[in-house]
N, C-alpha and C positions, 0 to 999 in steps of 0.2 A: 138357434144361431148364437144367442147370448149364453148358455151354456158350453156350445163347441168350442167357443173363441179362445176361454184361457186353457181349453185342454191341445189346442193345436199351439199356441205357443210355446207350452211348457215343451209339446215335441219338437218344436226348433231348439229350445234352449240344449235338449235332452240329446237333441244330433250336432249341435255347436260342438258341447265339451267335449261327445265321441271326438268328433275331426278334431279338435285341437289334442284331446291324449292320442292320436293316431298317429297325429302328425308327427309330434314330440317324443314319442316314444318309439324307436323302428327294429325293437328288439336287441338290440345292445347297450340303449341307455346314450346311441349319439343322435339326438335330436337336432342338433346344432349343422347335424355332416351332413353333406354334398357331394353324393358320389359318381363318380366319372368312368363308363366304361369302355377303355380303350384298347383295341386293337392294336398291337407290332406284329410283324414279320416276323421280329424274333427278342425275346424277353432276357438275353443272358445278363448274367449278376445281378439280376433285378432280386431284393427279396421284400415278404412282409417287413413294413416299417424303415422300407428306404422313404427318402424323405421326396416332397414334391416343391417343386420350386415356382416362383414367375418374379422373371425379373430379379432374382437370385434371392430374392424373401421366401419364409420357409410359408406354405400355405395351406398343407397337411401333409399326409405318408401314403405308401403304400400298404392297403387293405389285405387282398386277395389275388392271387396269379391263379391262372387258369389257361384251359386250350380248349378252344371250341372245335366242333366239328369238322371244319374244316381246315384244324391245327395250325391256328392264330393263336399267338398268344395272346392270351385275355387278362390285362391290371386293371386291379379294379382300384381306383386314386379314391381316399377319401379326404376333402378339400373341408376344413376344419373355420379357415378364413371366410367371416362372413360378404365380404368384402370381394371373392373372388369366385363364388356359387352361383354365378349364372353363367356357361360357357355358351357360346353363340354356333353356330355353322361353320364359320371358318377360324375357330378354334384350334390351337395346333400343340402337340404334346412329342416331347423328342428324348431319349435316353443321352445323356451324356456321363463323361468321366469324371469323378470329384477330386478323384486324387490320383497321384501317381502310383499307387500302391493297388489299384482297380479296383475300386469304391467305385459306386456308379449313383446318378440322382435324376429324376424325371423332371424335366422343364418345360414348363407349359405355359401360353399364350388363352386365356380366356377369350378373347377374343384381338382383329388387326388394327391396326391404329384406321381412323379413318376420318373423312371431313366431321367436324361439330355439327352438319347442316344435314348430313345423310342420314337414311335408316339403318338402323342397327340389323345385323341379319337375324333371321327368327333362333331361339334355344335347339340347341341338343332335342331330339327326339327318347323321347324316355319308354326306359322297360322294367319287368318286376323281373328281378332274378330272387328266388329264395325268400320270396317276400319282401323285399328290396327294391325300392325306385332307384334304378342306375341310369344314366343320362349315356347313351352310346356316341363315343368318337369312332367315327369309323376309319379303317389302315391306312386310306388316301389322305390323314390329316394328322396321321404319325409317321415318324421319324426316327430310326435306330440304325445312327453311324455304323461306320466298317471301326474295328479298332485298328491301327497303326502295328500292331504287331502280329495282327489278322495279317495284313498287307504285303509285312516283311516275310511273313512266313510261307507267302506261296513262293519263294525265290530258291526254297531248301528243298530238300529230298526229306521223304517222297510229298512233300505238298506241290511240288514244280509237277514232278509225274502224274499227279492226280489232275493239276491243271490241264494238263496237255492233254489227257483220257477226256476230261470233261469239256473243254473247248470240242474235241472231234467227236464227240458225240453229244455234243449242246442240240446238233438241229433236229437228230432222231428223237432226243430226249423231251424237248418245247413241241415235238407235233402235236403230239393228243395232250397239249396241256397248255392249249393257249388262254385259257383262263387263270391259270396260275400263274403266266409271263405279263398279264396283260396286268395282275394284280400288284408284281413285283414292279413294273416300272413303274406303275404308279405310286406305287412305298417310295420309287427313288427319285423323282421329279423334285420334289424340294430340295433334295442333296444336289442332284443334277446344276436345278438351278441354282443352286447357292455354288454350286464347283465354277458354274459358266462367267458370273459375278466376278469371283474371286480373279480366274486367271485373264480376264480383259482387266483388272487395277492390275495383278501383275505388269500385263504386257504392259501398261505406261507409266511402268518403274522398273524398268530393267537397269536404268543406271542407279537407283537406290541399292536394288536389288545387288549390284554386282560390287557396292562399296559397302551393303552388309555383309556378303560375303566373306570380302578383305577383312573389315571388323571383325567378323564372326572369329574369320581363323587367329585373328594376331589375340582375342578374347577368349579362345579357348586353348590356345595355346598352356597359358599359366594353369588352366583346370584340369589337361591333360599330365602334367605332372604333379600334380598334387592329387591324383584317381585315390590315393589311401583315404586320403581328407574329406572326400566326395560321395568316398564309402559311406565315413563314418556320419557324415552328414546326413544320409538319406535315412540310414539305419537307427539315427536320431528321429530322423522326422515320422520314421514309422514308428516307434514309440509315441511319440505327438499325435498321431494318430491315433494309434491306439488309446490314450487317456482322453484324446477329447470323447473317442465313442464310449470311453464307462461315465464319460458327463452328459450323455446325450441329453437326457431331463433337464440339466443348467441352461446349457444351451439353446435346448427351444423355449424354454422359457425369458433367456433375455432375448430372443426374435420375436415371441409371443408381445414383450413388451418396449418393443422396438421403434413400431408405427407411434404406438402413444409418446414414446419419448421424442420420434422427429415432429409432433404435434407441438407439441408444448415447447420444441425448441424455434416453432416458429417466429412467435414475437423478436424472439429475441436477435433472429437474423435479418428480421426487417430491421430490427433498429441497428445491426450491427452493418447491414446494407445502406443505409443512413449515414453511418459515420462514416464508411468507406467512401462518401459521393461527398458528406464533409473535406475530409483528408486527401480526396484527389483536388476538391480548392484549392486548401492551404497547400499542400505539395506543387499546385502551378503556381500561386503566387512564391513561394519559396524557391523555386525555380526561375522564376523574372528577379527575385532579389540576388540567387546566387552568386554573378558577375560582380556586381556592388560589394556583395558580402568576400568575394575571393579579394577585389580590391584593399578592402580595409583589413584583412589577414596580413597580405604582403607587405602593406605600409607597417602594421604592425610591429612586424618584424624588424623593420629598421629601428622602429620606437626600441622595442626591445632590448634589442643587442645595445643602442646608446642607452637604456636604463640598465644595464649589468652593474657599470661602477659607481655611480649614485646609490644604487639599492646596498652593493656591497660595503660601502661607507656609512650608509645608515646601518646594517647591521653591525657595526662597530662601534657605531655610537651608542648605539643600544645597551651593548654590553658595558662603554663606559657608564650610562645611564645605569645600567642595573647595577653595577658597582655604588656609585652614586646614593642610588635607591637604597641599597641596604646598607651604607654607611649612617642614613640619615635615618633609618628605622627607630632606633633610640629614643633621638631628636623626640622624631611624633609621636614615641608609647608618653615621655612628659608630657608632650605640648596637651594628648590624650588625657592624661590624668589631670593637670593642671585644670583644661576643659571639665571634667569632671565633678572636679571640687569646686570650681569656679561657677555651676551652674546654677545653685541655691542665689549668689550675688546677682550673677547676671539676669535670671528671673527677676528679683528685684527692682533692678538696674532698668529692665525694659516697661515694669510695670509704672518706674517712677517717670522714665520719660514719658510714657501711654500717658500718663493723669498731666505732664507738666504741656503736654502737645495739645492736651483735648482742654483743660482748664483755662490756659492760657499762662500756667507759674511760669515760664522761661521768661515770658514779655514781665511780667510784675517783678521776677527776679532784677533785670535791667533795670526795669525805671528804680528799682530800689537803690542799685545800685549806682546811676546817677543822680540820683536826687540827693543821696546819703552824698553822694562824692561834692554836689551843688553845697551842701548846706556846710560843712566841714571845711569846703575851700572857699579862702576868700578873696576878692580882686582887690585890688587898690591901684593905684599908679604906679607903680612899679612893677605889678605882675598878681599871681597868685601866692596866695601863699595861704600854711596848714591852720587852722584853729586846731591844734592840737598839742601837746605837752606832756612828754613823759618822762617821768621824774623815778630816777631810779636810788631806792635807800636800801636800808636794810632791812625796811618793812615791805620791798616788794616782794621776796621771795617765799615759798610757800614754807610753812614749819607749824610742827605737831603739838610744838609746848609753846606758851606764852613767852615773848619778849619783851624784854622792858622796853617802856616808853613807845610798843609798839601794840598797844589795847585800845580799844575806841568804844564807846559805850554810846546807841544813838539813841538809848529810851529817852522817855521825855522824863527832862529832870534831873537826868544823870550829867554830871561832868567827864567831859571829852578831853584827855589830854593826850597829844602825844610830843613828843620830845625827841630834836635830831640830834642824833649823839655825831661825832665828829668824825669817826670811821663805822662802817659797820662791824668791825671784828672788834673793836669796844664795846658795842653793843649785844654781842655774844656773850662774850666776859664768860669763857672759857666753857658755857653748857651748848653750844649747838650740835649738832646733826653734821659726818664729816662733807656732806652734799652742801649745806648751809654756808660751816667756812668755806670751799672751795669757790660758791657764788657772792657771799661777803668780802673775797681777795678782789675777785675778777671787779665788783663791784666798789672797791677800792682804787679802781685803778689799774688794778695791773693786766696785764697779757694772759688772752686764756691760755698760750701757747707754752706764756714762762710759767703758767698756776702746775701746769701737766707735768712738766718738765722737774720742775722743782718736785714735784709730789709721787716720781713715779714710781718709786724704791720703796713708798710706806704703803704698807700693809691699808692701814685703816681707809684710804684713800682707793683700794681695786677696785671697791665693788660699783661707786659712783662714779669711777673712771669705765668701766666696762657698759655701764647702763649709760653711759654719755655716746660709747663708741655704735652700739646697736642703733640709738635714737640718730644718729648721726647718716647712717647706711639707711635706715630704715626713709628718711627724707630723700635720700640720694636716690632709690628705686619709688619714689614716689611720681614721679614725671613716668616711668616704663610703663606702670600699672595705670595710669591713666590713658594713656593711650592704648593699650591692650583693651580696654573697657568702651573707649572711643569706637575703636573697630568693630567691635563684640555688635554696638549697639545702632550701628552705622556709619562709620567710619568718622575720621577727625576731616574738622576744616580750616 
């Protein structure tokens, strides 16, 4: 037994793989198919590699046509989708038209809708044809329409005469063939019932019915003259037809990737059903504010119309303004450069306040400044008054060369003399500086106004008269600049 044991496994293993290359392989290399053998009545335009539908998704083509024995037609569907390879009992497959142009497509029901609670009916009963598991539908569970110009054509010669031959001899015809009568209504109970369906909603629309009608005709009115256009239309569309069949391959290929793509577009409609359940919110609250919101529109408008001439006046002003604006452009390219050049100072300027703020200089500045002011002024009964004295000679003013009687020697040892002479312009004695006499007049006595006046025709006298007038201006903007400096660094107070 301990010797049998691994030689009978290895023969299970060894009839596994069979069944699985068996299965997989069914001699064409479609492992994957699932083939359907189905019974019509009658198979026209059907050919290999028409396509098979459910639910209008492509779910593989037609295989093989055939006619059995008893001259049914036989298609054989091979169903490529693995998703729709198990067909049940009441399964149902029907030939319909794809196009106007008589293209035709098999549409089949793997199985009927039914309760989530109930059983599912048992599989298709299955046969070998040709070595081939085919799953047989049989003709009670197919369906092949009459065509519409099948219909129209028994109305013409000779299809009218042939009908009349064949209605008067329909009942000799049916006697020895009541298995072929019995087969056919059965082919036609689904059409039946779906005809029976159909005209009970008619009957309770006949007034729909008869105001399509109306529509119908006032709507094909404009088509009936335009028949060229209608032509060309169709004879367009069969072209369109014809290209999409040299794409057939494109085609099943984006249906082949169809399902995946409505997979994956799932999330994205939940969330997008999300936002719609959001947006029907805000849409009702938006709708409780609208009345509110119409109100403050209409008052608006009142606002409006009285802000016409106010807005109108302001844009007036504006344009005075921009006038304005570019007259003064100038202005501030200086005041710009001025700022510019001025920035080295004012750095300065802010760093010496920084130290006189944080030190305390501003406070010791003051007390300097009244203590100096304390000790210089003096009270008496009568008031205040200056300890101060200034005496002006001819030794006050500044000069380059030695003046008599205006030398002071303070070494130790030395003799200090100086000596007032009785004018300053004796005390010149003819060598000063013409700045020198001009300050020895005025310090004589006289008027700076008559020194000018008197001196203002001589030459040697411009250039101290000039450096007087500069020093003169240059004190006069001396109050501007300090308050420009004042501002810069905080304002004056």
């Amino acid at each position: 037994m301990r010797r049998l044991l691994p030689i009978g496994l290895l023969a299970l293993l060894l009839a596994a793989v069979v069944a699985t290359v068996a299965s997989s392989d069914d001699g064409d290399g479609g492992g994957d198919a699932y083939r359907v053998r189905a019974l019509f009545g009658n198979a026209f335009a059907l050919s290999p590699g028409t396509e098979v539908r459910a639910a209008g998704a492509r779910i593989g083509t037609v295989e093989e046509l055939d006619v059995d024995a008893r001259r049914r037609a036989v298609v054989v569907l091979r169903i490529d989708d693995r998703g729709f390879q198990r067909f049940r009992r009441d399964a149902e497959c029907r030939i319909l038209p794809q196009s106007i142009i008589g293209e035709r497509y098999v549409e089949c029901t793997p199985t009927q809708p039914r309760d989530p609670d109930s059983p599912a009916p048992p599989e298709l009963r299955a046969e070998e044809h040709d070595g081939r598991i085919q799953h047989v539908l049989p003709q009670d569970r197919t369906v092949r329409p009459i065509d519409l110009d099948l219909v129209a054509n028994m109305w013409e010669e000779p299809q009218r005469l042939r009908l009349t031959v064949l209605l008067n001899e329909l009942g000799a015809g049916l006697a020895a063939r009541g298995e072929d009568l019995d087969d056919a209504l059965r082919a036609a109970l689904p059409g039946l019932r779906d005809t029976n369906r159909v005209l009970e909603i008619i009957a309770g629309q006949t007034r729909e019915l008869r105001q399509m009608a109306t529509d119908g005709e006032r709507a094909l009115r404009p088509v009936a003259d335009a028949r060229d256009d209608l032509a060309r239309f169709l004879a367009r569309v069969a072209d369109f037809q014809g290209a999409v069949a040299d794409r057939n391959p494109e085609v099943d290929e984006n249906l082949r990737r169809l399902p995946g793509t409505l997979r994956e577009l799932r999330p994205s409609m939940r969330r997008l059903t999300e936002l719609s359940r959001e947006t029907e919110r805000t849409m009702a609250t938006l709708r409780t504010a609208a009345p509110g919101a119409t109100t403050l529109l209409t008052r608006l408008r009142t606002f409006s119309d009285a802000s016409t001439g106010p807005v109108r006046r302001l844009g007036a002003a504006s344009e005075r303004g921009r006038t304005a604006l570019l007259a003064v452009q100038p202005s501030l390219r200086r005041l710009e450069t001025l700022l510019t050049d001025a920035a080295p100072i004012l750095t300065m300027a802010r760093q010496l306040l920084e130290s006189l703020r944080e030190t305390g200089g501003t406070r010791r500045i003051l007390d300097y400044s009244f203590f100096q002011g304390m000790a210089i002024n003096g009270f008496d009964d009568v008031g205040h008054f200056l300890r101060v004295g200034l005496i002006l000679t001819r030794c006050s003013s500044y000069a380059t060369v030695p003046i008599a009687d205006c030398v002071s020697d303070l070494t130790p040892g030395a003799k200090a003399g100086t000596q007032l002479a009785s004018t300053a312009l004796e005390g010149l004695d003819g060598k000063g500086t013409p700045e020198q006499e001009l300050v020895a007049r005025v310090l004589d006595g006289e008027r700076a106004a008559d020194v000018k006046r008197d001196v203002a025709g001589d030459r040697r006298y411009a250039a101290p008269l000039e450096r007087a007038r500069r020093t003169r201006d240059a004190m006069r903007g001396q109050g501007d600049l300090e308050k420009l400096l004042r501002s810069v660094v905080g304002g004056s107070r």
